[in-house]
C-alpha positions in Angstrom: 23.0 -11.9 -21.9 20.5 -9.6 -19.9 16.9 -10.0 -20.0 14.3 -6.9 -19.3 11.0 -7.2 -18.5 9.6 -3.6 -17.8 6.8 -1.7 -17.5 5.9 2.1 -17.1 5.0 2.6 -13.7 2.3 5.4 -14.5 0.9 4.0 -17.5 -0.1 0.9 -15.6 -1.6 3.0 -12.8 -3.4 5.1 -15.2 -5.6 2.3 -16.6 -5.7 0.6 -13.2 -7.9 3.8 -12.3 -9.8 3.8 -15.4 -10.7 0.3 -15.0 -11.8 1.1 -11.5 -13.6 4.2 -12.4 -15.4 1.6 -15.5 -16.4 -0.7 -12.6 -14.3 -3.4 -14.2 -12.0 -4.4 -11.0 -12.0 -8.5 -11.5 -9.4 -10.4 -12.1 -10.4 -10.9 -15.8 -9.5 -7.5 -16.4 -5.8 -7.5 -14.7 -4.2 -8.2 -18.3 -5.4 -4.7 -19.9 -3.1 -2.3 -17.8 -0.1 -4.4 -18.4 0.0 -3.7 -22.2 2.3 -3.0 -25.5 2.7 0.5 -24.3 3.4 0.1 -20.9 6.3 -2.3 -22.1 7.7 -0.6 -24.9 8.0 3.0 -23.3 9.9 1.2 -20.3 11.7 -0.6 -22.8 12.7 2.3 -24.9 13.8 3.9 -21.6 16.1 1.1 -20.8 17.5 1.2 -24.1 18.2 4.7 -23.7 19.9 4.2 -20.1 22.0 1.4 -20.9 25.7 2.3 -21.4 27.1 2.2 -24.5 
């Protein structure tokens, strides 16, 4: 069994600027770059690495 957590790299630096450039830079805010999307491109690329 393997287990994946992952998450695009840029994505999650992407918002991390936008929320800084928002002025929203507290810790209530820390879930918002680490979203669906970051995780399911990563995913998708893992998926699409792993040997057949």
């Amino acid at each position: 069994m393997l287990a994946v957590h992952a998450e695009d790299d840029d994505t999650v630096m992407y918002s991390y600027k936008k929320l800084q450039h928002e002025g929203q830079i507290g810790i209530e805010y820390m879930h918002h770059p680490h979203n669906n999307l970051s995780e399911n491109l990563s995913f998708q690329m893992a998926i699409t690495l792993a040997p057949m």
